[in-house]
Backbone as numpy.savetxt, mean C-alpha at the origin, in Angstrom:
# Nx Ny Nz CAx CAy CAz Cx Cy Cz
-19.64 -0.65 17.96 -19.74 0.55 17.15 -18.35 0.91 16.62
-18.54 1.54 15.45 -16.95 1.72 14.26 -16.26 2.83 15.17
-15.70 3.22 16.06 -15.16 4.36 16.48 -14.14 5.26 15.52
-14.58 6.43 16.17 -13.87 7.82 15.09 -12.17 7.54 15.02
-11.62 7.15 16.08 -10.39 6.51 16.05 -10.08 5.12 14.92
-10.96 4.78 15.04 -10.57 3.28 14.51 -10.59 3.83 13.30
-11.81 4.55 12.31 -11.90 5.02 11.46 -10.71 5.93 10.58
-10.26 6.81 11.27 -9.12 7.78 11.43 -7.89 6.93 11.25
-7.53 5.93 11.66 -6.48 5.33 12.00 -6.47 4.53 10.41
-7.25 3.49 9.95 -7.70 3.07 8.86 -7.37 4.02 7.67
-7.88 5.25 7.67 -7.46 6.45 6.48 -5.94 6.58 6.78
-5.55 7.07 7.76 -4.03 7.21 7.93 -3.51 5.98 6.83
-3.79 4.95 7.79 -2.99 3.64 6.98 -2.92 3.49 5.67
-3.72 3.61 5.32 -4.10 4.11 3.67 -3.66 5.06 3.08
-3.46 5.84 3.37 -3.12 7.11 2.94 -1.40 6.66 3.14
-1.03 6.50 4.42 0.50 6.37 4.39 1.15 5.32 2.85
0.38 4.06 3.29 0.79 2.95 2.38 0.57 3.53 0.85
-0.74 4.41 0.53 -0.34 4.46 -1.32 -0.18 5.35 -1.17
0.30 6.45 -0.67 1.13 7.59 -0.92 2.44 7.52 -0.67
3.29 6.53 -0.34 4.00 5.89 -0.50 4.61 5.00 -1.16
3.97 4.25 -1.67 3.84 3.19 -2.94 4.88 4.14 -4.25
3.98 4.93 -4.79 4.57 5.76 -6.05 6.29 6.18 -5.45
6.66 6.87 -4.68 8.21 6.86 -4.21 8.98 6.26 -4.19
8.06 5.10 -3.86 9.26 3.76 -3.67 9.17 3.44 -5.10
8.68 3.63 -5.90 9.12 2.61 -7.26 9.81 3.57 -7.65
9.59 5.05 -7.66 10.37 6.32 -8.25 11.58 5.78 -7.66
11.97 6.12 -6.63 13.46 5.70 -5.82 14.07 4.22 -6.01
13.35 3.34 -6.52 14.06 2.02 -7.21 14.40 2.36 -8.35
14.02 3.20 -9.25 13.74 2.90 -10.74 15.30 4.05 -10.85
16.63 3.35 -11.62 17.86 4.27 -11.63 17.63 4.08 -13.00
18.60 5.55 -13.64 18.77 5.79 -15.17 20.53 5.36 -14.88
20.43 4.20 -16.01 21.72 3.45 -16.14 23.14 4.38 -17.29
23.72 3.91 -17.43 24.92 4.97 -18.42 23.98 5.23 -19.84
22.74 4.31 -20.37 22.71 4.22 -22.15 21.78 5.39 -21.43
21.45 5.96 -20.70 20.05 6.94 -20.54 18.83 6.32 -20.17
18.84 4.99 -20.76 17.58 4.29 -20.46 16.99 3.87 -18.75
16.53 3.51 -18.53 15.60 3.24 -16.94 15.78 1.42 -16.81
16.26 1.27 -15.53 16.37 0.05 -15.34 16.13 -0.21 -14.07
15.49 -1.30 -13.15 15.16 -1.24 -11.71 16.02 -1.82 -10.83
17.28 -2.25 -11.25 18.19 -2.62 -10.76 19.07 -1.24 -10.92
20.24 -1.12 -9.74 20.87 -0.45 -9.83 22.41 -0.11 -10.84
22.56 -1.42 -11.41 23.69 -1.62 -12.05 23.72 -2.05 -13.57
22.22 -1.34 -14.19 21.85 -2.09 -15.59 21.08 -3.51 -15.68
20.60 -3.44 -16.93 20.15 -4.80 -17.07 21.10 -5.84 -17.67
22.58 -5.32 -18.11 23.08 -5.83 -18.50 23.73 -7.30 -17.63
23.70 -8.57 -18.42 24.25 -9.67 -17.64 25.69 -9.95 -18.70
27.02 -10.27 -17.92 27.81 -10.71 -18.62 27.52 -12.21 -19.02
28.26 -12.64 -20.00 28.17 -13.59 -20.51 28.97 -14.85 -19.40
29.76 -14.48 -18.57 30.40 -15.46 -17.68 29.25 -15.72 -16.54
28.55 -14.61 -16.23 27.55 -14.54 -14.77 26.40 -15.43 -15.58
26.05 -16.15 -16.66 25.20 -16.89 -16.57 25.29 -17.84 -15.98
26.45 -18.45 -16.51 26.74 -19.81 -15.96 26.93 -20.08 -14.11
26.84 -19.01 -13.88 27.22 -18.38 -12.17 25.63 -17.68 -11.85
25.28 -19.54 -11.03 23.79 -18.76 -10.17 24.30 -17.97 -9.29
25.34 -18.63 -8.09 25.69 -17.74 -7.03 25.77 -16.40 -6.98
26.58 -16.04 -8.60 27.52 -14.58 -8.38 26.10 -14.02 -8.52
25.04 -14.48 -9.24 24.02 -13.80 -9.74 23.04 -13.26 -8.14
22.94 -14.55 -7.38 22.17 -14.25 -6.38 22.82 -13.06 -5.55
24.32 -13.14 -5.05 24.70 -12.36 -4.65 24.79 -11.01 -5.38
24.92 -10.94 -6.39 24.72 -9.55 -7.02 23.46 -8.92 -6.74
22.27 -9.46 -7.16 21.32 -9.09 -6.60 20.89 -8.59 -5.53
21.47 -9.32 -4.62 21.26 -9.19 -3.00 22.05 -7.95 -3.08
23.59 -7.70 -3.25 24.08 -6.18 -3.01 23.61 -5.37 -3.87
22.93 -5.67 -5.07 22.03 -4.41 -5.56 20.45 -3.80 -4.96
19.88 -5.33 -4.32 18.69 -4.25 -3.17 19.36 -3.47 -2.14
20.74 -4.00 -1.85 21.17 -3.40 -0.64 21.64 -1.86 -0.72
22.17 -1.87 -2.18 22.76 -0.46 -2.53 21.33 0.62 -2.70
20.45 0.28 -3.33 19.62 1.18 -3.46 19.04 1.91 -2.41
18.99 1.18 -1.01 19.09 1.86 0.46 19.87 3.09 0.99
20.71 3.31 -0.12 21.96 4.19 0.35 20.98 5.61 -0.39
20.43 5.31 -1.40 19.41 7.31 -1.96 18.25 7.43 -1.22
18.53 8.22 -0.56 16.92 9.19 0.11 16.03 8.37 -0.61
15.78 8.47 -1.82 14.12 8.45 -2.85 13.95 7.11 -1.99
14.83 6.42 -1.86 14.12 4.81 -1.30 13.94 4.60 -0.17
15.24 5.40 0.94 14.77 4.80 2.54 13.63 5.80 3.29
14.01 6.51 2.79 13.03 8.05 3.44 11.13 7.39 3.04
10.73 7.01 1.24 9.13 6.38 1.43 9.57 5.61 2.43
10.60 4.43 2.54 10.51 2.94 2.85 9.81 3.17 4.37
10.78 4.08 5.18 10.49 4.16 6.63 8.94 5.08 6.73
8.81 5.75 6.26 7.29 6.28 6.24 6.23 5.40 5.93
6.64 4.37 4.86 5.81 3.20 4.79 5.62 1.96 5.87
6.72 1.85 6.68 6.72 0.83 7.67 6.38 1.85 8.94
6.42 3.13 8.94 5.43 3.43 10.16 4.26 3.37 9.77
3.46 3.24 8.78 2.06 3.14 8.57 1.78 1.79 9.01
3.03 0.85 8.77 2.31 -0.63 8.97 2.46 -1.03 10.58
3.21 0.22 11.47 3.39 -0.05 12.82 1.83 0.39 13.15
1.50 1.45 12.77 0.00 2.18 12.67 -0.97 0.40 12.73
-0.83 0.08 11.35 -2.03 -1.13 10.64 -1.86 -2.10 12.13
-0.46 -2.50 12.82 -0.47 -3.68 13.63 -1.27 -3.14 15.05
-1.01 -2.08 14.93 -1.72 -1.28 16.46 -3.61 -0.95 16.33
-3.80 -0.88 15.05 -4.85 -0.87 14.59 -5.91 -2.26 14.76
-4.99 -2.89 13.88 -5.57 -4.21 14.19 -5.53 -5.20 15.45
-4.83 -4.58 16.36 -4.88 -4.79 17.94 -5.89 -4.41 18.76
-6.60 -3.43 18.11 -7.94 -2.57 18.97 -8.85 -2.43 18.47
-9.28 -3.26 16.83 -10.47 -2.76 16.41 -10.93 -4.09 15.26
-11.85 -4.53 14.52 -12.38 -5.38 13.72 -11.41 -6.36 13.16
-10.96 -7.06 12.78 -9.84 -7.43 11.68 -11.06 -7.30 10.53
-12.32 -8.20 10.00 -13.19 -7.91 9.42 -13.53 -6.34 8.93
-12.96 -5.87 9.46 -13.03 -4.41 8.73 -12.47 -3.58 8.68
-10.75 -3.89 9.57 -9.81 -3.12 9.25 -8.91 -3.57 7.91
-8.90 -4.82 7.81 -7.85 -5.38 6.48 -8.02 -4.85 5.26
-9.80 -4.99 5.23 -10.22 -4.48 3.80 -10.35 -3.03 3.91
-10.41 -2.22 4.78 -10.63 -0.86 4.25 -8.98 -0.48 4.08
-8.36 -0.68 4.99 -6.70 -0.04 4.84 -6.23 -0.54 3.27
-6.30 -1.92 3.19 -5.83 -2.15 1.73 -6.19 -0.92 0.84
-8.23 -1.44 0.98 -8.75 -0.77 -0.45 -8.34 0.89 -0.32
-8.51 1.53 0.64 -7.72 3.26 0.74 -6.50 3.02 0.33
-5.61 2.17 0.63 -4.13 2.30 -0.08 -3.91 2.32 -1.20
-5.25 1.32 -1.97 -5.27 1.39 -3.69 -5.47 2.41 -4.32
-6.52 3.07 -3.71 -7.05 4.29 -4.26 -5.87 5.69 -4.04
-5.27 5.76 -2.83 -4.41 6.77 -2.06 -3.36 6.34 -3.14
-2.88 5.22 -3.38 -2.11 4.93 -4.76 -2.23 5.23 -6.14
-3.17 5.34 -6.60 -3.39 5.48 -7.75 -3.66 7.22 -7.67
-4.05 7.93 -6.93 -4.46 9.58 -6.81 -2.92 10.14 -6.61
-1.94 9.84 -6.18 -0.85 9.74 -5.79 0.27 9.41 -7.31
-0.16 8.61 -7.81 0.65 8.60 -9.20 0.04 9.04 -10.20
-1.14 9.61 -9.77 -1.77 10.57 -11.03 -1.43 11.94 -10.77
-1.33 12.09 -9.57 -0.89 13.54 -9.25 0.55 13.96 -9.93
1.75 12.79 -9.35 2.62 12.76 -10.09 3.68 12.59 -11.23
2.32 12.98 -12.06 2.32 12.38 -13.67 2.31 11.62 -14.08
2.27 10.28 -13.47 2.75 8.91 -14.11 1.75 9.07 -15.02
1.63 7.95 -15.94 0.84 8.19 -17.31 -0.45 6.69 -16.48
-1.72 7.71 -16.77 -2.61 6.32 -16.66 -3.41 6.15 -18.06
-3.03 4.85 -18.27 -3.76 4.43 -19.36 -5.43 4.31 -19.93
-6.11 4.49 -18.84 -7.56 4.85 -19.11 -8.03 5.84 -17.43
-7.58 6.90 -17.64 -8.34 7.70 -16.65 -9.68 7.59 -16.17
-10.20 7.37 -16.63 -11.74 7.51 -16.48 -12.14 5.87 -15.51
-11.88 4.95 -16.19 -11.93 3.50 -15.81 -11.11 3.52 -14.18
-9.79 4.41 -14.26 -9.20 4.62 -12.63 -10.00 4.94 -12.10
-10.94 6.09 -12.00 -11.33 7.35 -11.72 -12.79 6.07 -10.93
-13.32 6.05 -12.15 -14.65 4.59 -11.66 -14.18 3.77 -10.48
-13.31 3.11 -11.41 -12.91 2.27 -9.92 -12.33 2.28 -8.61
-11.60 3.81 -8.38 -11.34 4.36 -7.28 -12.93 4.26 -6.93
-13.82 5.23 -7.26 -15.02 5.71 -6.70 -15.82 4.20 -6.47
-15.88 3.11 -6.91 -16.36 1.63 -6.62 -15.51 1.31 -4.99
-14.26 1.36 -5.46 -13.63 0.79 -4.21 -13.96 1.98 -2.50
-13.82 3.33 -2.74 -14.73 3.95 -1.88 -16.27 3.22 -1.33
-16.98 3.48 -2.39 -18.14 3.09 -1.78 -17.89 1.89 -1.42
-17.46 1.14 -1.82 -16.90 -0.16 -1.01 -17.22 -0.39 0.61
-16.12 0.11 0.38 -15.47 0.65 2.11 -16.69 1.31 3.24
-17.33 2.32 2.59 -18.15 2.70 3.16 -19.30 2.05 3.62
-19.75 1.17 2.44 -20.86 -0.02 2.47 -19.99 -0.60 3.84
-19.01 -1.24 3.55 -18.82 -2.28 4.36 -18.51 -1.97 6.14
-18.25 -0.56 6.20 -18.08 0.47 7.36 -19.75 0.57 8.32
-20.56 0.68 7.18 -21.61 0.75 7.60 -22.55 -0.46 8.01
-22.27 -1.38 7.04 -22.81 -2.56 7.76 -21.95 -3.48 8.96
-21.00 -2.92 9.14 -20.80 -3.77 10.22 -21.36 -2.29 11.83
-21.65 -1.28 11.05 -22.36 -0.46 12.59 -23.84 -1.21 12.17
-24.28 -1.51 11.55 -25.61 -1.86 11.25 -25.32 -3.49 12.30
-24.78 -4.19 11.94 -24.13 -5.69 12.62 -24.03 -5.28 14.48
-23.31 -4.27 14.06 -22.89 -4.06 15.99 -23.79 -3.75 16.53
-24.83 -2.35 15.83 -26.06 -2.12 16.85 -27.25 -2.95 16.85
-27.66 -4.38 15.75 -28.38 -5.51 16.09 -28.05 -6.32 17.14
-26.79 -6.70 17.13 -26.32 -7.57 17.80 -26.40 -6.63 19.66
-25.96 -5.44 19.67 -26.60 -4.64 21.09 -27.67 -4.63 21.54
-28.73 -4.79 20.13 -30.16 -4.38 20.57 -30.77 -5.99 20.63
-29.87 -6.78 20.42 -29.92 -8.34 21.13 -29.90 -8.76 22.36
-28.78 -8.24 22.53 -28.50 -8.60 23.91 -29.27 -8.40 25.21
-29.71 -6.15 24.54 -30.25 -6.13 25.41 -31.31 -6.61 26.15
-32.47 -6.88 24.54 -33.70 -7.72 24.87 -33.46 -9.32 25.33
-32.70 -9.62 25.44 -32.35 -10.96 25.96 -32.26 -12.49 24.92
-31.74 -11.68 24.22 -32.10 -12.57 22.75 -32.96 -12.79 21.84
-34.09 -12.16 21.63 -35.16 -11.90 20.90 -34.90 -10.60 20.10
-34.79 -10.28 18.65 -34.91 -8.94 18.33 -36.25 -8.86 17.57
C-alpha cells in the first residue's frame, strides 16, 4: 500500500526540485557591461587569441561556473535543491522505485513550470502549459493508484493462497 509518507515525501521532492529550477537559471543568467543577458559570467565575448587556446578556454569556463557560486541567487536554490535530492535518495530507499521516479520527476515539471509562471517568465502558449501540467497530474495519480490497485491484488493473493 502507497503510504501517506511515501506520498508526502514524493510532493516535497517535487515541489523542492521545480521550485527551484526557475532560481537557479535566474541566479546563472548575469547582465554583462552592453546591458544585454548572458549565462556566463564574463560575457559572451571570445577574444580572438582564446580561439586558438582550447585549454585557456576550458579553464575559463571552469572558473566561470566556479565564480557564479560566490551570488546568493545561485548557492542558496543550489543547496535547497540538493536537499530535495537527499529527500529523493531517502525516498527511494523506503518506498517503490516504480513509482517514486516518475511521480517526483513529473511534480517537478509541473512545480516548474507554476513556479516560472508565477514569476513572470513569459510562457509562450499558456493554455497548452496549463493542459499539460493538468495531463501530467492525472498522470501521477493514475499511476499512484494503480500500483494501490497492484498492491491490494497481489495481498488478496497471497492471502487466498494463490488463487484470486
Amino acid at each position: 500500500m502507497v503510504g501517506w509518507g511515501d506520498v508526502l515525501s514524493a510532493v516535497l521532492v517535487g515541489a523542492v526540485w521545480g521550485c527551484t529550477n526557475p532560481f537557479l537559471r535566474r541566479g546563472s543568467v548575469n547582465n554583462d557591461e552592453d546591458g544585454g543577458r548572458s549565462r556566463n559570467g564574463m560575457g559572451d565575448k571570445v577574444a580572438a587569441d582564446d580561439v586558438d587556446q582550447p585549454n585557456t578556454n576550458k579553464h575559463k569556463s571552469i572558473l566561470q561556473s566556479l565564480l557564479r557560486f560566490q551570488r546568493v541567487g545561485v548557492w542558496l536554490p543550489y543547496l535547497l535543491n540538493q536537499s530535495g535530492s537527499i529527500l529523493y535518495y531517502k525516498l527511494l530507499a523506503t518506498s517503490d522505485l516504480s513509482l517514486s521516479v516518475p511521480v517526483c520527476n513529473a511534480l517537478a515539471l509541473v512545480f516548474s513550470s507554476a513556479t516560472s509562471f508565477i514569476l513572470g517568465e513569459r510562457v509562450d502558449r499558456p493554455v497548452a502549459a496549463l493542459f499539460g501540467a493538468l495531463l501530467v497530474t492525472l498522470g501521477v495519480a493514475i499511476c499512484m493508484a494503480s500500483k494501490e490497485d497492484l498492491w491490494s491484488a497481489s495481498d488478496e493473493m497471497m492471502q487466498s493462497g494463490g488463487e484470486l
